[in-house]
N, C-alpha and C positions, 0 to 999 in steps of 0.2 A: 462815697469816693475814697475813704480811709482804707478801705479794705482794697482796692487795686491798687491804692498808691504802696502799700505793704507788702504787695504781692508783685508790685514792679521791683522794691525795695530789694525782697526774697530770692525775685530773679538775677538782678545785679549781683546779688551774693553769689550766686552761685560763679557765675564770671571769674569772681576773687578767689573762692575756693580751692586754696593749693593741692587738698587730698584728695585724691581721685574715687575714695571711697564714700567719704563726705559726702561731696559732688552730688554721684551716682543716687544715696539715699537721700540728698535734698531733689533733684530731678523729681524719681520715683513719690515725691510728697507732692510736689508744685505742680507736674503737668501730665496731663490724661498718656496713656499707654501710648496713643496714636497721636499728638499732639505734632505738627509738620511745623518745623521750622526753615523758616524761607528766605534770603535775602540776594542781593546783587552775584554772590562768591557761590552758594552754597543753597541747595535744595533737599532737606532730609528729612525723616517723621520718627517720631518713637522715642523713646529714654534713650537708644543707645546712639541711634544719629544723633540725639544734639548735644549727648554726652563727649559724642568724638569731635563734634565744630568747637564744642568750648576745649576740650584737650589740645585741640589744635594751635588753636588761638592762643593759651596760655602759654605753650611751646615757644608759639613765633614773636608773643609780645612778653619774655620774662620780662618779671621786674615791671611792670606793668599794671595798673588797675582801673575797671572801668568805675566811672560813677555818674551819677545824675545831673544833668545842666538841664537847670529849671525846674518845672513844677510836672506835675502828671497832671495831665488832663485824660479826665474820663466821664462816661457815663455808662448806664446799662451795664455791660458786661465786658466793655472793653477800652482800653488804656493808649494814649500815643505819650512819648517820652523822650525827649534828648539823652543822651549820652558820649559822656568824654570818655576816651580813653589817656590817662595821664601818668605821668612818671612819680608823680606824690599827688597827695590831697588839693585841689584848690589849683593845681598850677596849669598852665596854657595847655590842652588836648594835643596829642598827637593826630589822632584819629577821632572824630565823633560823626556818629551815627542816630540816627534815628527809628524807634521801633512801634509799630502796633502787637499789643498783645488782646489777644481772646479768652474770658474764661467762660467754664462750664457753669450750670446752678450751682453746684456745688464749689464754687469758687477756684476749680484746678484751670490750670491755663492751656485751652485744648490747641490754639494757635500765635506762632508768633511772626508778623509779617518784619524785617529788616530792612531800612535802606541806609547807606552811607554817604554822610554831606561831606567828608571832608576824610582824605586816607593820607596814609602814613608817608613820608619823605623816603625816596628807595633810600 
């Protein structure tokens, strides 16, 4: 279970990641070429779809980082996980959601299903 919860870890990173270059070659490391990223807003597949949902996202929430509420649960090959989206570390969620991720054998994350418990005050 170390190795999803790392790989959830890895994914969140990428969320935080201000360079867009970064980003791109942490994507290209963590999730298969064709990897569909799915939730309530947004249906895309590939590096560069979920490249442009998180560009999107960090646009619309500057200032903004998402992080983990609670534990990863997993087995087999795949992970479900809370997440806040927060103004600092530790402090009350704007936004949190909740995600299932999928990986391959080889550990890259070929799917990530999204769904959102709680959204942002217009």
């Amino acid at each position: 279970m170390s190795d999803l919860t790392t790989t959830v870890s890895q994914y969140l990173d990428i969320w935080n990641e201000a360079d867009a270059d970064k980003r791109a070659a942490a994507v290209a490391e963590l999730f298969t070429a064709d990897a569909p990223y799915i939730d309530p807003l947004v249906a895309v597949e590939g590096h560069a779809g979920f490249a442009a949902v998180v560009a999107g996202a960090r646009e619309q929430f500057q200032g903004l980082s998402f992080e983990l509420h609670g534990t990863v649960d997993a087995h087999h090959n795949q992970a479900r996980f809370q997440w806040g989206l927060v103004t600092a570390p530790g402090t009350e969620p704007v936004a949190i959601g909740f995600d299932v991720l999928v990986t391959d054998e080889a550990g890259k994350i070929k799917a990530v299903y999204g769904f959102l418990d709680k959204l942002p005050a217009a």
